[in-house]
Backbone bond lengths (Angstrom), bond angles and torsions (degrees), N, CA, C in turn:
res aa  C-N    CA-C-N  psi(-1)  N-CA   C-N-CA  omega(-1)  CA-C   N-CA-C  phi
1 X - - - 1.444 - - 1.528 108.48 -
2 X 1.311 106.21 106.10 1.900 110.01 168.22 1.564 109.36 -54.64
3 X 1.376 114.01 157.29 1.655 132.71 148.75 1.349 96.79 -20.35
4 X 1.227 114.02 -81.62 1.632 123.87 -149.30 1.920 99.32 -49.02
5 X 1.746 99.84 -61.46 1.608 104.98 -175.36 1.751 108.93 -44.84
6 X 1.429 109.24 -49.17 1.555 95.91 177.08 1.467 123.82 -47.46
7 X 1.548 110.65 -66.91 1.190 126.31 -168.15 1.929 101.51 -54.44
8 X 1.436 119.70 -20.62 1.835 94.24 178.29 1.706 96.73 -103.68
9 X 1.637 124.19 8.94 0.963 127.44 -176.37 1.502 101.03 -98.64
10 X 1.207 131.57 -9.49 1.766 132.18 179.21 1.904 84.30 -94.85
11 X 1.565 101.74 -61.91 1.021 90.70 -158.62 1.690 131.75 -42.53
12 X 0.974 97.50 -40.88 1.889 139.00 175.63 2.297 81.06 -56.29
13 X 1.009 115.22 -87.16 1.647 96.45 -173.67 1.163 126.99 -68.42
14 X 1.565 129.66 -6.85 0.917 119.60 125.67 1.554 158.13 -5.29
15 X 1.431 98.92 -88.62 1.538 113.32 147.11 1.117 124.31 -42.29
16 X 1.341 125.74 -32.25 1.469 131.92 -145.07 1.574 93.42 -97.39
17 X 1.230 115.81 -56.26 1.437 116.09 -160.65 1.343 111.66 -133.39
18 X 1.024 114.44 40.04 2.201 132.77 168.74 1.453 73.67 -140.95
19 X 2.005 96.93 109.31 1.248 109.32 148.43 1.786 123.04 -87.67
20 X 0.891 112.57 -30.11 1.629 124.98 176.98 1.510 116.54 -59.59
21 X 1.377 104.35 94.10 1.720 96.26 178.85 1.226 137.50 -50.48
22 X 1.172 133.84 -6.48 1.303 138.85 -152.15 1.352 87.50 -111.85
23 X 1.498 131.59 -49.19 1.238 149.63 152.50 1.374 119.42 -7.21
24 X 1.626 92.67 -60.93 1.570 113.32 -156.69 1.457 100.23 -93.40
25 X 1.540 125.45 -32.08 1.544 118.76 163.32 1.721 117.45 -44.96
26 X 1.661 94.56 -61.22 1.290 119.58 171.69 1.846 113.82 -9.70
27 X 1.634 93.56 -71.47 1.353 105.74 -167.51 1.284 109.51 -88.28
28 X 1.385 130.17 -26.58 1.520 123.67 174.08 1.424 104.33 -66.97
29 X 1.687 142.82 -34.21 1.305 135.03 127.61 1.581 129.75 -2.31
30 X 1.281 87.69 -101.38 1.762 91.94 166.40 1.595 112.28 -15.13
31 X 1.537 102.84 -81.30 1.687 103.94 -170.69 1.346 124.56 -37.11
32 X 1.663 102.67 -38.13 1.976 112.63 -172.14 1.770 78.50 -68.20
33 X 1.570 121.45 -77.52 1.248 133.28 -144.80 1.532 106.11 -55.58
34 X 1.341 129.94 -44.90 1.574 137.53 -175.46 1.195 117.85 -77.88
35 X 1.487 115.38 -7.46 1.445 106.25 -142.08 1.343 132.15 36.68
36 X 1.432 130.61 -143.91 1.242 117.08 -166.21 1.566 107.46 -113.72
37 X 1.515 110.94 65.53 1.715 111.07 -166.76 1.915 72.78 -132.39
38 X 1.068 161.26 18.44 1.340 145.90 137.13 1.304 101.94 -98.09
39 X 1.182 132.89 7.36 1.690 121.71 -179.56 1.777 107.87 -49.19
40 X 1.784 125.97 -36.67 1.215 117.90 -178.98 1.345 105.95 -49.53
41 X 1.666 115.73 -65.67 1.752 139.34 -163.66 2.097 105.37 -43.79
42 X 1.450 89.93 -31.78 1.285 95.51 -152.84 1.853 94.73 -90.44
43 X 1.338 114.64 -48.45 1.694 119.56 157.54 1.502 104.26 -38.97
44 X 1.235 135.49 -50.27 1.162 110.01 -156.43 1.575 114.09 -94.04
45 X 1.754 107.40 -10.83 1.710 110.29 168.78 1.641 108.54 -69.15
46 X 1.437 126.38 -27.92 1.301 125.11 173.57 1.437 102.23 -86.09
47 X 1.377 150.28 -2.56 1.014 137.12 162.71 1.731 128.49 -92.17
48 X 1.541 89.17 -2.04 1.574 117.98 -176.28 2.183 114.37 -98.52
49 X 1.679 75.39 -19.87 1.902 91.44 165.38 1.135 99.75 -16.38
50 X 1.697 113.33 157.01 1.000 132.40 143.82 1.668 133.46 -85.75
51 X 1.531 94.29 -23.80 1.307 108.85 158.50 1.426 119.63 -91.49
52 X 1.508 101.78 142.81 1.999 110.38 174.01 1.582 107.48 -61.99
53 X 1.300 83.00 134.89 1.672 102.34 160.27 1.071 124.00 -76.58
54 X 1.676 127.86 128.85 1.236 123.75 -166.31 1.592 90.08 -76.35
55 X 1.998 92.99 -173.95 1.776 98.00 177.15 1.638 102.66 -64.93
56 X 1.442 125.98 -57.99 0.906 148.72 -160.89 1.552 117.60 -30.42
57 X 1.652 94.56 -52.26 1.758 119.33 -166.40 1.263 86.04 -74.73
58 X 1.635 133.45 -47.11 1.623 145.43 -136.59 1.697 69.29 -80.08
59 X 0.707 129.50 -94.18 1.602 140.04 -164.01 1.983 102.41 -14.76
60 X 1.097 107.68 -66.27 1.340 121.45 162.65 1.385 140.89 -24.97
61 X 1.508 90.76 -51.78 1.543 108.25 175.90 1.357 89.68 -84.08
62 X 1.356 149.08 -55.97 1.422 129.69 -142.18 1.773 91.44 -95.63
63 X 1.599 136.08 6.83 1.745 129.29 151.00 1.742 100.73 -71.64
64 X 1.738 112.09 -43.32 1.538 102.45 -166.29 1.357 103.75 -52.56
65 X 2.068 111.44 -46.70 2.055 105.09 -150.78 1.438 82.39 -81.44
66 X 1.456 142.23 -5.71 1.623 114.30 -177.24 1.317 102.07 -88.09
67 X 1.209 136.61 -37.96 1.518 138.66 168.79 1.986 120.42 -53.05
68 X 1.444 97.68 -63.61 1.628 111.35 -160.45 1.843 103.30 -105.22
69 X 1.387 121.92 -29.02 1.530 111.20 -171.71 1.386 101.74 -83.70
């Protein structure tokens, strides 16, 4: 997984499952501003959703923390 694939691949669950805007600015921030050294902090606010993770995304998140966390 390249830079680029991560960063529209947070962004992409991001959106998806951080309903709280202020939240969701927050962390689409971070990613541009940190690069990808909060990728753990930021996996685990989408894993803290209130909404379920499909299989699909679940699959996703656990290529990002084996690659980038």
């Amino acid at each position: 997984m390249t830079d680029e694939q991560l960063y529209k691949n947070l962004s992409y669950l991001i959106n998806k499952y951080i309903v709280n805007s202020s939240k969701k600015n927050k962390l689409l921030a971070e990613i541009e501003t940190r690069g990808f050294h909060g990728v753990k902090g930021v996996l685990h606010d989408i894993s803290s959703s209130k909404i379920d993770i499909d299989d699909r995304d679940s699959q996703l998140i656990k290529d990002i923390a084996f690659y980038f966390a």
